[in-house]
Structure formats: structure tokens, C-alpha cells
C-alpha positions in Angstrom: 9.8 10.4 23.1 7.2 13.1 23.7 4.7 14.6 22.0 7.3 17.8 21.1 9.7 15.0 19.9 7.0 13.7 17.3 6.4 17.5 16.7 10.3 17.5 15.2 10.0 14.3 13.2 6.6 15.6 11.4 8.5 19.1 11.0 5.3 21.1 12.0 4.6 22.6 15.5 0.6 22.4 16.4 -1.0 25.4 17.5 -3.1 22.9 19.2 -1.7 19.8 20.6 -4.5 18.5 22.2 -5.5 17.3 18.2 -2.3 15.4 18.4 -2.6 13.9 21.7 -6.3 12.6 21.0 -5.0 11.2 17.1 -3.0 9.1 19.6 -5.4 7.8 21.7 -6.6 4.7 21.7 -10.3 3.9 22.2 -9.9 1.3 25.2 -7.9 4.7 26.7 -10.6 6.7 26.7 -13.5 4.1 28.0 -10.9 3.7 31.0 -10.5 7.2 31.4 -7.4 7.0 30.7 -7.6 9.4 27.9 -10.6 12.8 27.2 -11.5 11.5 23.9 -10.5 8.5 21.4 -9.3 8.8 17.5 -11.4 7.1 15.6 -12.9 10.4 14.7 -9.7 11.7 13.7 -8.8 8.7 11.6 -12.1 9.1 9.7 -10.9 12.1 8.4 -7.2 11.1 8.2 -8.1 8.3 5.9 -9.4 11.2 3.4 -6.7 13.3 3.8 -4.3 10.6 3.5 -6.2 9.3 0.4 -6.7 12.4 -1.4 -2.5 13.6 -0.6 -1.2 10.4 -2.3 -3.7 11.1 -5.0 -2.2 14.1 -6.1 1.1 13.7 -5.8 0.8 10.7 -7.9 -1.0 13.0 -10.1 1.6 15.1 -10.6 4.6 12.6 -10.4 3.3 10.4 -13.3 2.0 13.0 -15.8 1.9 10.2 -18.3 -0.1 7.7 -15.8 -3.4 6.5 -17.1 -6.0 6.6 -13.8 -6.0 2.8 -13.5 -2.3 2.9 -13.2 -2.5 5.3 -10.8 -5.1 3.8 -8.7 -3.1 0.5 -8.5 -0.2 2.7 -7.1 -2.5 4.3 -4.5 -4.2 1.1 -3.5 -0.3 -0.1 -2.7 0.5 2.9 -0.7 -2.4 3.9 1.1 -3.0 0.2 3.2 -3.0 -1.0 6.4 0.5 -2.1 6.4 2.3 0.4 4.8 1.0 2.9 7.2 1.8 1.4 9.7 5.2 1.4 8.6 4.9 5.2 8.8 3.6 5.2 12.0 6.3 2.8 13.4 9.3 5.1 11.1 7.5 8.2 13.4 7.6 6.0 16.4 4.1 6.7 17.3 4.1 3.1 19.5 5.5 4.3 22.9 3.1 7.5 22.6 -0.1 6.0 22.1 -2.6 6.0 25.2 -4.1 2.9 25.7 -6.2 1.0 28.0 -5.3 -1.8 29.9 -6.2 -4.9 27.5 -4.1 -3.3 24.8 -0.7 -1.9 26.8 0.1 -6.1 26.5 1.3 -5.8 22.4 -1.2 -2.8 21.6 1.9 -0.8 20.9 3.1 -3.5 18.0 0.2 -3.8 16.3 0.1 -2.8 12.8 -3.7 -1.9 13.1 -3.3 0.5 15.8 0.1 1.9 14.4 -2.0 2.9 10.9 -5.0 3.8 12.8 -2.8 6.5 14.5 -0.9 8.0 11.4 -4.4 8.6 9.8 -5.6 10.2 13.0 -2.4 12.1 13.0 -2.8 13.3 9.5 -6.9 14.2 10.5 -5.3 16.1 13.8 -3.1 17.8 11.3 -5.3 18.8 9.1 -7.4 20.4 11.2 -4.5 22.4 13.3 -2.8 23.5 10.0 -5.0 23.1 6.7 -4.1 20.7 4.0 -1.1 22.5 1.9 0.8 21.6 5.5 -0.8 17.8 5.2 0.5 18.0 1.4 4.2 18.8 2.5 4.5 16.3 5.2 3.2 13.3 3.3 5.3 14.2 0.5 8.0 13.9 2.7 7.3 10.9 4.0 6.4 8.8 0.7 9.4 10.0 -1.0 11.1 6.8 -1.0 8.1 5.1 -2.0 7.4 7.1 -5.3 10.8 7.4 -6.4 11.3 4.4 -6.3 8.7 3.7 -9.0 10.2 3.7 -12.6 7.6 1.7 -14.1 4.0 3.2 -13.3 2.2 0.9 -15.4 4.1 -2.3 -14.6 4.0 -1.5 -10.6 1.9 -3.6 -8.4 1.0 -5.7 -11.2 1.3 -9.4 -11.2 1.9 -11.3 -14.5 -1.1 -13.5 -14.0 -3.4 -10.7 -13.4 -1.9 -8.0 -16.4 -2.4 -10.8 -18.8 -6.0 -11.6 -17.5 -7.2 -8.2 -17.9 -5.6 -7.4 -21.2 -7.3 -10.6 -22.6 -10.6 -9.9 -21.1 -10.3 -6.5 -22.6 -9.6 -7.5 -26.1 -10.9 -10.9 -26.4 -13.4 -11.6 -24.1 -11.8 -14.8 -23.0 -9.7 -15.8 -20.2 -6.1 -17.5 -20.1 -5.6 -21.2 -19.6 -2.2 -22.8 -17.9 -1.1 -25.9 -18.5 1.5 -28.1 -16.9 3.9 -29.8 -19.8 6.4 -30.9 -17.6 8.0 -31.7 -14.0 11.6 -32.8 -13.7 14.2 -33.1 -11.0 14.7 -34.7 -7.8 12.0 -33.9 -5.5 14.0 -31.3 -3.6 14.6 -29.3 -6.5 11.5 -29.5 -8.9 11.6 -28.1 -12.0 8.2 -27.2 -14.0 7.0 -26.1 -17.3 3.4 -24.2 -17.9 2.1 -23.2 -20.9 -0.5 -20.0 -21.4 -2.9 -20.0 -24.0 -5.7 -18.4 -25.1 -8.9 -20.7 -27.3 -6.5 -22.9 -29.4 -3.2 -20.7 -29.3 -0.3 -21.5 -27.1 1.5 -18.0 -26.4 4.2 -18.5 -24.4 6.0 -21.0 -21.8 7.5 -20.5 -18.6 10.0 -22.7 -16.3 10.1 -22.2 -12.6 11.0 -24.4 -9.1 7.3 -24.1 -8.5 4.0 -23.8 -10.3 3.8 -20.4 -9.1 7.2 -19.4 -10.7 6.4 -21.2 -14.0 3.0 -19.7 -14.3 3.9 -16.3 -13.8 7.0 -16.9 -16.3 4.8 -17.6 -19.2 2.3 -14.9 -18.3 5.1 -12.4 -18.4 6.4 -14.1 -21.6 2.9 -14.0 -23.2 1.9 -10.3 -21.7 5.1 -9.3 -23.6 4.0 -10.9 -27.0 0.6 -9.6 -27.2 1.1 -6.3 -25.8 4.0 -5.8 -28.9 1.3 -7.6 -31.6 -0.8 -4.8 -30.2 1.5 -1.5 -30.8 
């Protein structure tokens, strides 16, 4: 694949492709002169056009979202290895320019692959202004978005939603307590309690202490947040 193939796959033509070819170059390229110019310039600014993209579609997707809701979404989206995802869905691998001590697995690695989608998105930005940016990573976190139903439950683990809603209203912290272990040692079984001071709120039952524990902060999460409503 070319540069005119990745051209086709991001649905815009650059007026400029010599943007697109240094978003694409590594820096080890460009010390072995292998390449004019590296793109960690490019993925500077990326990494703000990226940022503030999925911050307003999010925006206007979840017209209900609170901004820490919101913020937990974009902190899911916008990482190291979900852009690299991108980069690898674009096949950006076999195009990068790279210098010697990277062309072993430098075309694998998840780094590299989310380095160069956020110097893509920078290149981009600069050829064709940011209502082009907008489009194209619209497109391309489509399936992400819709696939969240729940903005204020996404991203958020048991343990932690119930540690933050008790720290909010009551100052205090959870405690977790084991009340019992059962079955053969192949197939444990285990039972945690959550409280909070002297009042047991919920239970949960799991095949490890993980499980359990995050059973009984759902449980418990669910009971306070209905005594709260």
C-alpha cells in the first residue's frame, strides 16, 4: 500500500503529501537519512487535534453527559492502545520510514503505530483545516461511540464508582471483607462483603477475590445510588 492507498482509506486527498509522508516517519529514519524530517512535531499537534475531535463529538453525542462522564470516555478513547488500533485498521505499519534498529518489529509496535495516527491527524490538519479532521475521526470512532449506551456506567469499575460516590457523600472509604471460601481448590468459590463505618451494604460471590469484590461493589453502588434518588 502507498501513500495514495492511505489517501483512499482516510477519504481525503492532501494537497500536500509531503505532511503525510513526514507524519510517517519515524525518528531513527530521519537521523539515518533515511527520511527529510521526523514526526514527532506532527504528533505534538496531532495529540491536540485528536484530543480536542473526540471531545466534541462526545459533546454532542451525549447531550445528557455530565463532564466527568465524558472525560472518562475520552480518557478510554484517546490512549496509546486504542490508537494504535487505528493506525494498524489504516495499515500505517508497512508505510512507515524507519531506521535500521526499528525495521526489526518497529512496524508492530503499538507506540509507533499511535505515534503515527496522531502525526497523521497533525499532517491533516495542517493540509485541510480541522472541519476535515472532524469528519474523518468521526468516521473512524464510529464503532466506538455507538457502541456506548451507558455514558455514565462506561469505563467505570465497580470498586472505583463506589469509592468515589462514598468519598463524595461521606467522606469515608469502603472496606471488603472475606466471609467465606468454599470448593475444591480448582474451583474456589468466595464471598466479600462491602461496608461503609458499621453498615454492611451488600455481598458478592465470585471464583476469585476480584469477582467477589466487584459483585458486592456493584450490589452496594446500586443500593446507595437508589437511597440517593
Amino acid at each position: 500500500m502507498g501513500i495514495e492507498q492511505l489517501e483512499e482509506r482516510l477519504g481525503v486527498q492532501f494537497l500536500d503529501q509531503s505532511l503525510l509522508e513526514q507524519a510517517l516517519s519515524h525518528r531513527s529514519a530521519a537521523e539515518e537519512g533515511v527520511a527529510p524530517a521526523h514526526n514527532e512535531r506532527l504528533e505534538f499537534l496531532g495529540d491536540a487535534v485528536v484530543q480536542l475531535c473526540i471531545t466534541e463529538l462526545l459533546y454532542r453525542r451525549f447531550g445528557q453527559a455530565a463532564e466527568g462522564d465524558m472525560s472518562r470516555i475520552r480518557s478510554r478513547l484517546v490512549n496509546k492502545s486504542f490508537l494504535a488500533s487505528l493506525g494498524k485498521g489504516l495499515d500505517l505499519g508497512p508505510l512507515l520510514l524507519l531506521g535500521k534498529g526499528e525495521e526489526k518489529d518497529g512496524r508492530e509496535k503499538a507506540s509507533l503505530l499511535a505515534d503515527a495516527f496522531e502525526a497523521t491527524m497533525g499532517a491533516l490538519f495542517l493540509d485541510r483545516g480541522m472541519s476535515v479532521c472532524q469528519r474523518v475521526m468521526a468516521e473512524h470512532f464510529e464503532d466506538a461511540l455507538s457502541g456506548i449506551v451507558d455514558p455514565e456506567g462506561f469505563g467505570r469499575h465497580p470498586k472505583s464508582a463506589l469509592q468515589e460516590l462514598t468519598m463524595e457523600k461521606w467522606r469515608q472509604t469502603p472496606d471488603y471483607s472475606l466471609l467465606e471460601t468454599s470448593g475444591p481448590a480448582h474451583q474456589r468459590s468466595f464471598v466479600f462483603s462491602v461496608s461503609l463505618g458499621e453498615r454492611e451494604l451488600a455481598r458478592g460471590e465470585g471464583h476469585s477475590t476480584k469477582e467477589a469484590q466487584s459483585r458486592a461493589a456493584r450490589a452496594a453502588l446500586a443500593l446507595l445510588e437508589e437511597e440517593l434518588t
